[in-house]
C-alpha positions in Angstrom: 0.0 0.0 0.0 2.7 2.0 0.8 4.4 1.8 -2.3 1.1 2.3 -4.2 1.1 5.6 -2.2 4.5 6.6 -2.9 3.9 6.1 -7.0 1.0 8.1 -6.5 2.3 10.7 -5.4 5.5 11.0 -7.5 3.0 10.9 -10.5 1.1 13.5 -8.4 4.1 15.7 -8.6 5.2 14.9 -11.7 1.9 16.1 -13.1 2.5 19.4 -11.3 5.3 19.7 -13.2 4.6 19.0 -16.5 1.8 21.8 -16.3 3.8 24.1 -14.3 6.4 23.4 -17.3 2.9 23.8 -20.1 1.7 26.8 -18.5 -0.2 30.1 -19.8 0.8 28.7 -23.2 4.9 27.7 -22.8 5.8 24.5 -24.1 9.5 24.4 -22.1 10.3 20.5 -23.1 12.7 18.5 -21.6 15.7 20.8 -20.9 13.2 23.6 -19.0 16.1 25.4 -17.5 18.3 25.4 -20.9 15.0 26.3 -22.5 14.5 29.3 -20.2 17.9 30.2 -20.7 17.9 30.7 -24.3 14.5 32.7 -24.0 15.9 35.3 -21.5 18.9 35.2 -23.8 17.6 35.9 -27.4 15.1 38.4 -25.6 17.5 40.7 -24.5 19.3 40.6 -27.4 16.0 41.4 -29.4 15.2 44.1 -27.1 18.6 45.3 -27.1 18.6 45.2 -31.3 21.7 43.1 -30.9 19.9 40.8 -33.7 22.7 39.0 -34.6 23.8 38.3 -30.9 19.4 36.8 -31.0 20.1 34.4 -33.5 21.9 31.3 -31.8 19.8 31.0 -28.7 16.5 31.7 -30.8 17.9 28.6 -33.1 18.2 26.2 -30.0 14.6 27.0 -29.4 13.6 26.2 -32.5 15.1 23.2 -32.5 14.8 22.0 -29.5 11.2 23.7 -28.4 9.5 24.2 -31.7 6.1 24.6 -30.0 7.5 26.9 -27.0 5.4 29.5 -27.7 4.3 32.0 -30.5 6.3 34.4 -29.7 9.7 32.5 -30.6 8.1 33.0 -34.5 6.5 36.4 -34.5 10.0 37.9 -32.8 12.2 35.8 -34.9 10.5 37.2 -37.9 11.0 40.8 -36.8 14.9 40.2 -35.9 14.9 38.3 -39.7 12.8 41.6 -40.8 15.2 44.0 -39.2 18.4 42.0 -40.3 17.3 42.4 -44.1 16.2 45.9 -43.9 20.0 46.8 -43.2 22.1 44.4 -44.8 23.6 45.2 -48.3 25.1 42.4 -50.0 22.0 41.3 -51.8 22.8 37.6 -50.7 23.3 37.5 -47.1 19.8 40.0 -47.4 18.0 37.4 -49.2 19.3 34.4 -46.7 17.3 36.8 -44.0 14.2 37.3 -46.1 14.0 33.7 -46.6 14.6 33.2 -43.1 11.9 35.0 -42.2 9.1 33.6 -44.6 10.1 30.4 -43.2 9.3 30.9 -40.0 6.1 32.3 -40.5 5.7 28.4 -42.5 7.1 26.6 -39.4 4.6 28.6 -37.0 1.8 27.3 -39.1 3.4 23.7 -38.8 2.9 23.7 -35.2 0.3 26.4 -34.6 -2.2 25.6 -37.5 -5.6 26.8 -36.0 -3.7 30.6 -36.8 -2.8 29.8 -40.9 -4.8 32.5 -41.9 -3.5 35.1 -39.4 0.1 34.2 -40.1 -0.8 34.3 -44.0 -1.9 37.5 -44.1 1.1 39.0 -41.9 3.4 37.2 -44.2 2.0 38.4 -47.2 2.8 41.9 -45.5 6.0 40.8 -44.9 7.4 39.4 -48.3 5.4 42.3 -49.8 7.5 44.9 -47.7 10.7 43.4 -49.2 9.4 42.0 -53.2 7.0 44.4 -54.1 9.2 46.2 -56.6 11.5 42.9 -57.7 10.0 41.8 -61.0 10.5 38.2 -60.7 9.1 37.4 -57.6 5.8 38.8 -58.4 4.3 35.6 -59.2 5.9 34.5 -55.5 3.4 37.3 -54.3 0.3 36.7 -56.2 0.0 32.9 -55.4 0.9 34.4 -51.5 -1.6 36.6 -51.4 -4.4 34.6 -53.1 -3.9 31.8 -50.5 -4.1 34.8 -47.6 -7.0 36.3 -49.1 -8.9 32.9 -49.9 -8.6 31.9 -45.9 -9.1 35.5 -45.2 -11.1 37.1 -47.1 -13.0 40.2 -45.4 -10.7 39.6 -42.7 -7.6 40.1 -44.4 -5.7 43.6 -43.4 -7.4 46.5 -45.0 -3.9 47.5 -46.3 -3.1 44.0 -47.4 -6.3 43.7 -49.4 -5.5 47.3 -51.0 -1.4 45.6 -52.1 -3.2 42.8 -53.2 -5.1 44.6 -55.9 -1.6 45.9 -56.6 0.1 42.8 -56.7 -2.7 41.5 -59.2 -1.7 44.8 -61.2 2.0 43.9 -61.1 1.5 40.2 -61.7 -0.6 41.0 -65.1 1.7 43.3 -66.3 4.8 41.5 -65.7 2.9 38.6 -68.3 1.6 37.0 -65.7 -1.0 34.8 -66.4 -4.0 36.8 -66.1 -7.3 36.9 -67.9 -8.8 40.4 -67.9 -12.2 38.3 -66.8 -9.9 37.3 -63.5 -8.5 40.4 -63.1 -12.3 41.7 -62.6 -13.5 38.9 -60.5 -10.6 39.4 -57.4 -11.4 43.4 -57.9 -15.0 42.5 -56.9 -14.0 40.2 -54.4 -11.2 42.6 -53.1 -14.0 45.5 -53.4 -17.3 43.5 -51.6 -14.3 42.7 -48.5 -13.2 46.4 -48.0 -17.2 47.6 -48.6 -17.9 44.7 -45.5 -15.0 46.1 -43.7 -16.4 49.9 -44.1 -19.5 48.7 -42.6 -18.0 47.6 -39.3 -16.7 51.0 -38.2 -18.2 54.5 -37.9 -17.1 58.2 -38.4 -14.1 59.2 -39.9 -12.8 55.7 -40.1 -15.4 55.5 -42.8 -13.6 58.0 -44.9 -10.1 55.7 -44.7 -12.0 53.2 -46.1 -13.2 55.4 -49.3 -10.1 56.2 -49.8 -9.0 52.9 -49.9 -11.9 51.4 -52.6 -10.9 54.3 -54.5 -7.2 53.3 -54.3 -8.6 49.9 -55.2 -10.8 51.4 -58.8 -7.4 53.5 -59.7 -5.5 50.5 -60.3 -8.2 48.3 -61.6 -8.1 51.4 -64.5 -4.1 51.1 -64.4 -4.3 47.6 -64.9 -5.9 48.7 -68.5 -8.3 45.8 -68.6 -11.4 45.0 -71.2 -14.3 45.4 -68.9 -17.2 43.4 -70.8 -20.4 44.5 -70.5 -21.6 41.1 -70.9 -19.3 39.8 -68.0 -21.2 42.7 -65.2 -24.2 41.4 -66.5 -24.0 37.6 -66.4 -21.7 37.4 -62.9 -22.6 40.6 -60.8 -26.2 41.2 -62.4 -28.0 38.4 -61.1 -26.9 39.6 -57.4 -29.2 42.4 -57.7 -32.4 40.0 -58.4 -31.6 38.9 -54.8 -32.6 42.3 -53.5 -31.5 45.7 -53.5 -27.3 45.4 -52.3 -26.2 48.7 -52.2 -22.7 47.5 -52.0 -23.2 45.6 -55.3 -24.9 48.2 -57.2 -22.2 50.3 -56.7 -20.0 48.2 -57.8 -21.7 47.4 -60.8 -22.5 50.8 -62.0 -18.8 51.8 -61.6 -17.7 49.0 -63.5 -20.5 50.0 -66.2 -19.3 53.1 -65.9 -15.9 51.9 -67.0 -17.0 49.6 -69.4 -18.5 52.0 -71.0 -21.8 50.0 -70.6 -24.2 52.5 -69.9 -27.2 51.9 -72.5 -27.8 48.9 -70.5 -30.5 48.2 -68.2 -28.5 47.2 -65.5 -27.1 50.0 -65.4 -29.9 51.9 -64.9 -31.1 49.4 -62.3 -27.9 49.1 -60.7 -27.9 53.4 -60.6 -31.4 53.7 -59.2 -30.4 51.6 -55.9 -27.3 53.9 -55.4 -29.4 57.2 -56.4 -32.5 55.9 -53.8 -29.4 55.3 -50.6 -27.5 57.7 -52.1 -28.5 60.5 -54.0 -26.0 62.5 -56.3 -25.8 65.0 -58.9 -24.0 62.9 -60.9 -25.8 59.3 -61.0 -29.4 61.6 -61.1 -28.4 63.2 -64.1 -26.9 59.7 -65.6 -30.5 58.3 -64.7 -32.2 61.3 -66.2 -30.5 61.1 -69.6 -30.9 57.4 -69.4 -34.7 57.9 -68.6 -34.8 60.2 -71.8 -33.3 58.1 -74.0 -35.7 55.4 -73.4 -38.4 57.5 -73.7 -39.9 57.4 -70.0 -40.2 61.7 -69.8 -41.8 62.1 -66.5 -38.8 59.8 -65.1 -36.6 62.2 -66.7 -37.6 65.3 -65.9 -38.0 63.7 -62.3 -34.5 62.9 -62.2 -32.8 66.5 -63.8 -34.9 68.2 -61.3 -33.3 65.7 -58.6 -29.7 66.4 -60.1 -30.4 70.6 -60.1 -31.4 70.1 -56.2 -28.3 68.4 -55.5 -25.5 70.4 -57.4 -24.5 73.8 -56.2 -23.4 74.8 -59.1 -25.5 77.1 -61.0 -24.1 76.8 -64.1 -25.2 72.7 -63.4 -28.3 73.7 -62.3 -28.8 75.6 -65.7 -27.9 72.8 -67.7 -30.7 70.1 -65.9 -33.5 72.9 -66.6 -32.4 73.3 -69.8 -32.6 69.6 -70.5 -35.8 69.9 -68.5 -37.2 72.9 -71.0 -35.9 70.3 -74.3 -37.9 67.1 -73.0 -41.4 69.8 -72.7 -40.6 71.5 -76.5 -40.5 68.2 -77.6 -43.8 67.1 -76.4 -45.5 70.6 -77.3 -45.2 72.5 -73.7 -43.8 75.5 -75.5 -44.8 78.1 -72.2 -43.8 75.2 -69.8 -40.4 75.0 -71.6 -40.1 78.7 -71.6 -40.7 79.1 -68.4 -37.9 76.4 -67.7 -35.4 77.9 -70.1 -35.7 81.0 -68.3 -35.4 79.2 -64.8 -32.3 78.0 -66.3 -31.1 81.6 -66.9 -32.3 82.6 -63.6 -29.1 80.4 -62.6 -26.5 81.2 -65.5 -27.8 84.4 -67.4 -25.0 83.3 -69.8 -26.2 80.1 -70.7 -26.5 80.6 -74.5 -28.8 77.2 -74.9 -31.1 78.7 -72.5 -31.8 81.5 -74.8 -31.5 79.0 -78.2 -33.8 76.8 -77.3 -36.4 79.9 -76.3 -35.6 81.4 -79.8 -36.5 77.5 -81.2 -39.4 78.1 -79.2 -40.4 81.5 -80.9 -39.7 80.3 -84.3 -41.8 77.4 -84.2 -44.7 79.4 -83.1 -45.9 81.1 -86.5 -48.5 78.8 -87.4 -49.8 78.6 -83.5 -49.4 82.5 -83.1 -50.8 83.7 -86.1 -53.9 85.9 -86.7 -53.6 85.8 -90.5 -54.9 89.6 -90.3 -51.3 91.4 -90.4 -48.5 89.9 -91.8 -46.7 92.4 -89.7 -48.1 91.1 -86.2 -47.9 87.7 -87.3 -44.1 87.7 -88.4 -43.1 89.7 -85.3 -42.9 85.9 -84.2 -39.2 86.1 -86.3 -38.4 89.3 -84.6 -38.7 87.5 -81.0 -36.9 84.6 -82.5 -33.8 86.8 -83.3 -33.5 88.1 -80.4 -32.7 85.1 -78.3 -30.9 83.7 -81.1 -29.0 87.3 -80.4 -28.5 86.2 -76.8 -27.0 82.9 -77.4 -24.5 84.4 -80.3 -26.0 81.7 -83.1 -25.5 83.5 -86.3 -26.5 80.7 -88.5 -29.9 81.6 -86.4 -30.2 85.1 -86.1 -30.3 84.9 -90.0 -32.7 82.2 -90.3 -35.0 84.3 -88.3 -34.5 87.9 -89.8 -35.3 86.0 -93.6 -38.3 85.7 -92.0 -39.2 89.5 -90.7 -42.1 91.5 -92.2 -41.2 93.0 -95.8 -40.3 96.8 -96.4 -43.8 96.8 -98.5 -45.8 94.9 -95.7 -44.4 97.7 -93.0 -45.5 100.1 -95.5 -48.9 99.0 -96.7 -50.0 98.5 -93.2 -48.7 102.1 -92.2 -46.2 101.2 -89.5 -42.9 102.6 -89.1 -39.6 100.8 -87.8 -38.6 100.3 -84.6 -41.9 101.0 -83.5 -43.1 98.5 -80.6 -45.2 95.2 -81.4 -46.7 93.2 -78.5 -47.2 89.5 -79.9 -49.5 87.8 -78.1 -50.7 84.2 -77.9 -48.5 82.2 -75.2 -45.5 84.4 -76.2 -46.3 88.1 -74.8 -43.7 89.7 -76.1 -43.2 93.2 -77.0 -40.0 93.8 -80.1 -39.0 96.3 -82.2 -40.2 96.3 -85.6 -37.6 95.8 -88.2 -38.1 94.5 -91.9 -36.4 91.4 -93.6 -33.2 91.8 -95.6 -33.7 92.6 -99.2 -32.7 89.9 -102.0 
């Protein structure tokens, strides 16, 4: 019994000691006090920046205590890191580079449950040393798509922004890129930073524009073919799932350059952006869009939108003027006055402002006309000229005055130039008589 006792409690003990030896994480193997040795040895030297002093007792560990701790890895790295950074024979720098990647392979060896963590820091890493040597940019891309794909919206914001710039590098190094896959990992890279922007608040939001932005300049660098066929069969059935503002944006601004713009997802893809949203520029895109298809009251919807959310008055000019086109065209000829000149309430220099009111004028003859004065009813021209005067159209201004009263019908009707005519009808209009050139 007594010996049963006594095993006990040396296994007791023992047990004590292996956990004491396991503790908070530390792994100190057989040789705990050579093991503990080493640590406080490399440590110093770290913290000291003696790197090179770091080196042998952080190698016993590794060999000896693979699975110490984390900590042998991530500070063996940075000595590795900060031994490169200075060396200057281009050999001994790439024996430390190496070094480094490979421990940040040997901690995933024996620390697995953190591969995508250590991925994405030693994407950073090889990155910070290859991101400008030619030949190892495929090294990088095939590095980075194995961080991003275990990763993904959790990858470093930075990292996912010198991914997109790897991809760029890659492809133009002749690496083998399709334009289509160049696309697809800018969506993916895109939908992670857009997820990322959605977890924070304030002016971290801004860092993160700034970012997708970075992200749509070198998709343009890249100079890919974005088909219009491509948004629509990959990214345009995401939108029948429900209205993804993330998406939409996404697809409009590839649209936008593809050069895609008369297609309907575009316009769909715009609307969900304009409706969370709202800008000058995408409710003036939507407006012409609107008018091209033919859907006026949606246009003249949407330039009103755009005028109300420019502050520019010459842009405000331009949507009622678009506004006063869309109402000649369907016969509003006072309705389309009335916005022309809202227009020039804005920009009093808008010449197609006072064009399109001239077009107005001139069209008005056979509405306007009494047919009891040739002089009243040509006055019509007179107005015409006029605006045409305004907007400095010479091709117009002559058109018009071909079309003023006659030197006989001013004289047969006993009126006198430069006399004042009111026209009436919708115009109201007072002018100054004056005759037509003679042939």
């Amino acid at each position: 019994m007594k010996t049963i006792t006594k095993i006990l409690g040396a296994a007791f003990f023992l047990s004590l000691a292996i956990g004491a030896s396991a503790q908070n994480g530390w792994n100190w193997g057989e040789q705990v006090d050579i093991a503990k040795e080493k640590n406080v040895l490399y440590t110093d030297a770290y913290k000291a920046k003696n790197y090179q002093a770091a080196i042998p007792p952080l190698n016993w560990l590794l060999t000896n205590t693979p699975n110490l701790n984390p900590s042998i890895y991530i500070n063996g790295i940075k000595i590795y890191q900060a031994l490169a950074k200075k060396e200057t024979d281009a050999a001994k720098k790439e024996e430390y580079i190496q070094k480094g990647l490979e421990l940040h392979d040997t901690r995933i060896q024996y620390y697995p449950e953190d591969e995508a963590d250590i991925l994405d820091r030693k994407s950073i890493y090889a990155y910070g040393f290859y991101s400008k040597k030619k030949e190892k940019y495929p090294y990088l891309y095939e590095l980075y798509s194995k961080a991003f794909e275990l990763n993904g919206a959790n990858m470093n914001s930075g990292n996912l922004v010198a991914y997109m710039n790897v991809v760029y590098k890659h492809k133009f190094a002749g690496g083998d890129l399709s334009d289509e896959q160049v696309i697809e990992i800018y969506s993916a890279i895109a939908d992670a930073l857009e997820e990322q922007k959605s977890r924070v608040s304030g002016d971290n939001k801004k860092k993160y524009d700034k970012m997708i932005d970075n992200v749509d300049k070198i998709l343009t660098a890249t100079g890919v073919e974005i088909s219009c066929s491509f948004v629509e069969e990959k990214l345009g059935p995401k939108l029948d799932q429900g209205e993804d503002l993330n998406m939409a944006k996404k697809i409009f601004g590839l649209m936008l350059k593809g050069k895609c713009l008369d297609s309907p997802l575009a316009l769909k893809a715009a609307g969900i952006v304009q409706n969370s949203e709202p800008t000058y520029g995408v409710a003036k895109f939507m407006a012409q869009k609107n008018a091209q298809d033919g859907d006026d009251a949606k246009a003249i919807e949407y330039f009103q939108e755009a005028a109300d959310l420019t502050d520019d008055n010459s842009e405000k000019a331009e949507m009622y003027v678009n506004i006063a086109r869309i109402q000649m065209k369907n016969g509003q000829k006072s309705t389309a006055r009335n916005s022309a000149r809202r227009a020039l309430s804005f920009d009093p220099s808008h010449k197609d402002a006072y064009k399109l009111i001239g077009d107005l004028y001139m069209t008005s003859f056979d509405d306007c006309k009494g047919e009891k004065s040739q002089v009243q009813d040509r006055a019509v021209f007179i107005a015409a000229y006029n605006e045409y005067k305004k907007a400095g159209n010479s091709q117009a201004m002559a058109a018009a005055k071909a079309q003023f009263p006659s030197i006989e019908d001013i004289f047969n009707e006993n009126m006198e130039e430069g006399q004042s005519i009111t026209i009436g009808c919708w115009i109201n209009v007072t002018v100054a008589l004056e005759r037509r050139p003679a042939n």
